[in-house]
N, C-alpha and C positions, 0 to 999 in steps of 0.2 A: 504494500500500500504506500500511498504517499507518506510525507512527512507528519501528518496531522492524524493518519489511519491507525488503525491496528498492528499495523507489521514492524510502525515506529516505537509501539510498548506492546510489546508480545502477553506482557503480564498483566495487561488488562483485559485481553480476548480470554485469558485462561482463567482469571477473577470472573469474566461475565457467562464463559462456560459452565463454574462450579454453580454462578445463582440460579441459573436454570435449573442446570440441574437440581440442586440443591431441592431447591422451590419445589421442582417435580414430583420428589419423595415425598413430601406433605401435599397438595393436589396433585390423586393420579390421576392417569389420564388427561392433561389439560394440556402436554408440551402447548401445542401450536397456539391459545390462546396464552399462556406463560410468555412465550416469546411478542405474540403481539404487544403485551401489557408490556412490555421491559422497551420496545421500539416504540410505543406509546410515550414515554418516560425517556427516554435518549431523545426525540423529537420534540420532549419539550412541552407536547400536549396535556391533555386531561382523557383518564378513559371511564367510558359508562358503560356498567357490567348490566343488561338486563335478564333473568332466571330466572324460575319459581326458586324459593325459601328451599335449600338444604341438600343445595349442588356444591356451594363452594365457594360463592362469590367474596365472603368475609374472609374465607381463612388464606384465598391469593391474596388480597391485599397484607393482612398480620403476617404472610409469609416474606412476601417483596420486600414491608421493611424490614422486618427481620435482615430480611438476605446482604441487604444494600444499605444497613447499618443508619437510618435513615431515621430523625425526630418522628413518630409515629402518635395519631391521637387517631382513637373513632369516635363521631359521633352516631347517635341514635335518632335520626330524623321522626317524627311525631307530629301529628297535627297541632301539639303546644307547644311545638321548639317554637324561641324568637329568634328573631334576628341578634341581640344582643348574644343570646348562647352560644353565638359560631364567633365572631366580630370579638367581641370584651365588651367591657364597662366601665366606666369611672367610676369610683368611689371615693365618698365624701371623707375625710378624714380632719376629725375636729380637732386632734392635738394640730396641724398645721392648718387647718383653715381652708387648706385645697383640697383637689381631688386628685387621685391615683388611679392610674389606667390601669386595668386587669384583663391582659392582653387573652382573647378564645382562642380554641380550635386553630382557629383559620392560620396561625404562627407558626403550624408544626411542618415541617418538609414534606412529609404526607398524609394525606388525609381520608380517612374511610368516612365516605357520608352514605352511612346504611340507608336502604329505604327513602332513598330522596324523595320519592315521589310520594309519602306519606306525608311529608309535611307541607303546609301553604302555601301558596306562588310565593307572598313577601318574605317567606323563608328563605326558599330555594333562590331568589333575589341575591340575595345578599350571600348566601355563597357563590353564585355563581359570576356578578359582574366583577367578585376578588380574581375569580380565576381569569379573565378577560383583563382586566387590568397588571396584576401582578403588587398591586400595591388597596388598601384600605383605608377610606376616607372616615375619620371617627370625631364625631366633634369640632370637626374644622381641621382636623389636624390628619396629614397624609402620611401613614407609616409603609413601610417596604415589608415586603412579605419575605420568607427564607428562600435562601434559595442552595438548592433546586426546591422546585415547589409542583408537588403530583398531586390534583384529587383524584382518586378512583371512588368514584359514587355509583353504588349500586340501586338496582329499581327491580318489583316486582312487574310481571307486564300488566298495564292496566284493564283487563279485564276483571283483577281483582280489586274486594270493598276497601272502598274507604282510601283511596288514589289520585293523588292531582297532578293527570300528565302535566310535564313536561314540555311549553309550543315550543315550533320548530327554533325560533330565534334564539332560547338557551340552549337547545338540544344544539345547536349550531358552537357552542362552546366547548365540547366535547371532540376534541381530533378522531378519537374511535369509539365504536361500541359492537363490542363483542356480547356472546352468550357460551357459558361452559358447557350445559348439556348434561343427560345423564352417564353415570361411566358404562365403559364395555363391563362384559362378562367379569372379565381378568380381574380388572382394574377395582371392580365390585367386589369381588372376591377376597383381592388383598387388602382393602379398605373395611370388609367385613370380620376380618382375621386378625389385623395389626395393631397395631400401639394406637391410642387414644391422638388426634389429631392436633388438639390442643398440647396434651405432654411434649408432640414433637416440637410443636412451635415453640419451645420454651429452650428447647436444645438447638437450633437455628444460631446461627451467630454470624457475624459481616464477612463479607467477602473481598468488600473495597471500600476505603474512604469518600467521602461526600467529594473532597478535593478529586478523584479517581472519575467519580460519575461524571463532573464537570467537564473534565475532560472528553470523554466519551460523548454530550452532548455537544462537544464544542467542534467532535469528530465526524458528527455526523452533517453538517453543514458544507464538510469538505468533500462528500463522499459524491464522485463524478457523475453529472445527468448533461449525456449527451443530446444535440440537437435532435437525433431520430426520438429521442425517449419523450422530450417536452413538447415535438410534436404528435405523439402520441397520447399523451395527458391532453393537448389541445383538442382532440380528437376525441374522447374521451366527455370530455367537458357540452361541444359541440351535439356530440348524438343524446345526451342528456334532455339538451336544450328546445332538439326537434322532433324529439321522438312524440310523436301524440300520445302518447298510454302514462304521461308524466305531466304531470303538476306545473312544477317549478325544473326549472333545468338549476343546473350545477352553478356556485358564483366565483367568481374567480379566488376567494380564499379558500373556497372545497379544493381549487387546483391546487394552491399552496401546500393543502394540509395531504394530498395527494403524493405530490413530491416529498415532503420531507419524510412523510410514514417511509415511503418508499426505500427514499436515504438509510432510514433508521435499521430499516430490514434489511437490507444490502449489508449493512454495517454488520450487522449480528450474524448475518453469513460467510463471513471472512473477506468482503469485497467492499474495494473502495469505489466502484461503480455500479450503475442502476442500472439492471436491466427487465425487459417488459415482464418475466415472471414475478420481478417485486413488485412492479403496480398491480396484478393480478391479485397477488397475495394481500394486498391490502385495502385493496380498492371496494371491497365489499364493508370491510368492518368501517374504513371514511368514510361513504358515502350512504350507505344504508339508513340512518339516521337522517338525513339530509334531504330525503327525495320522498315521495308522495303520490301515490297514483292520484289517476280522476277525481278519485272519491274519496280525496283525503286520507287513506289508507296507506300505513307503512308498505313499499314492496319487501316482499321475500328474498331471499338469499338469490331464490334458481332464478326466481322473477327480472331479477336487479342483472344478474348473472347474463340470462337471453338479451333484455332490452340493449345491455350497454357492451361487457365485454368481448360477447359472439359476433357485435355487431360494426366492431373496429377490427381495422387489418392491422395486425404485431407488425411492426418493424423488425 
């Protein structure tokens, strides 16, 4: 790789081997979403896990930090969270006459927001233009958030009680959104036989320092997208735009967030260039959230799959 790649620290491709790995032994079965969430987080993004209840959405997130040694808080999304619960609060203090900021959640480098969709629009508000901004406006006063800075906020799918999707324009904050799914056979089996999932996350330990991560997102910006590739993404963008069976076509930061997932996969495959199998590999979990049939209806995986990538010629 270049000077800015993986091949310039060898020790960092083999740190980002073991969290995978790592990771994998506590959610079986999930490699490909594992790695999606980690090029999620090397790009710099946010990702939305959506699942029914007691696949595994919680214990990826408790594992990543774990793995990636990473300030870690969750919260429990609720139709009573406030906004002040994610954000802080000031507090009055009468020996000095002022107030004292009690900084939330929202300060920690990672952040599990269970159940997003359980709590209020003005909730999910205020978590979500942090992640959009990268900084929180409190009282007048604009504080910097950590950095690196990941939410992975999980959601029930809204056909279940008591749920306030999500509109398109937050969902639009979100770089991915994957779903783990039930395990195979196998994977059930060893899950049903083995160590308590929690005991294991307790034995989890870092892999790389936060200084380590940076780097690696600073690596993926480097990672080469030739002219055939971005006219491909254009391309991409384009049949979005005129296919009748679609809503809203694609905007041009969907392109952006296209490219960089891209980037970020490339990277995690030992390559410091893109090519059209990374936009393939990602182009469903970016865009899926994004797009809308006729009837205002999310499309499907095979749906999104027919409309847009059968319907562009690979370079």
């Amino acid at each position: 790789m270049a000077q800015h790649g993986l091949a310039a620290e060898p020790q960092l491709h083999l740190a980002l081997k073991a969290i995978i790995s790592q990771v994998g032994e506590v959610v079986l079965g999930a490699d490909r979403s594992i790695k999606l969430a980690i090029a999620c987080l090397l790009a710099k993004g946010h990702l939305l896990i959506e699942d029914l209840p007691g696949v595994g959405k919680t214990t990826l997130g408790q594992a990543l930090s774990k793995a990636l040694g990473l300030d870690f808080h969750r919260v429990q999304f609720t139709s009573d969270l406030l906004p002040a619960d994610i954000l802080g609060v000031s507090v009055y203090q009468r020996e000095t006459g002022s107030f004292n900021f009690h900084p939330g959640p929202i300060f920690s480098q990672l952040i599990l927001a269970d159940e997003i969709n359980r709590a209020t629009p003005k909730t999910q508000s205020a978590l979500l233009e942090s992640m959009g901004e990268g900084q929180v406006t409190i009282e007048g006063e604009t504080r910097l958030l950590p950095e690196p800075f990941f939410v992975i906020a999980t959601q029930n799918p809204n056909y279940q009680i008591g749920t306030f999707p999500l509109p398109e324009s937050q969902l639009d904050r979100f770089l991915m959104k994957i779903s783990i799914g039930y395990l195979d056979n196998a994977a059930e089996r060893i899950l049903l036989q083995g160590e308590d999932r929690r005991e294991m996350l307790k034995k989890l330990h870092p892999r790389m320092t936060t200084a380590d991560l940076i780097r690696l997102q600073r690596a993926v910006t480097h990672v080469h997208t030739s002219d055939a590739i971005l006219d491909y993404i254009q391309q991409i963008l384009l049949q979005s735009r005129i296919n009748p069976n679609i809503l809203v076509g694609l905007s041009p930061r969907a392109g952006l967030a296209i490219k960089n997932a891209a980037q970020a996969w490339a990277l995690i495959q030992e390559r410091d260039y893109v090519l059209p199998e990374d936009i393939q590999e990602v182009l469903i979990p970016v865009t899926g959230h994004r797009l809308r049939d006729k009837d205002h209806e999310p499309l499907s995986d095979g749906k999104l799959e027919e409309m847009i990538i059968r319907s562009v010629t690979v370079p």
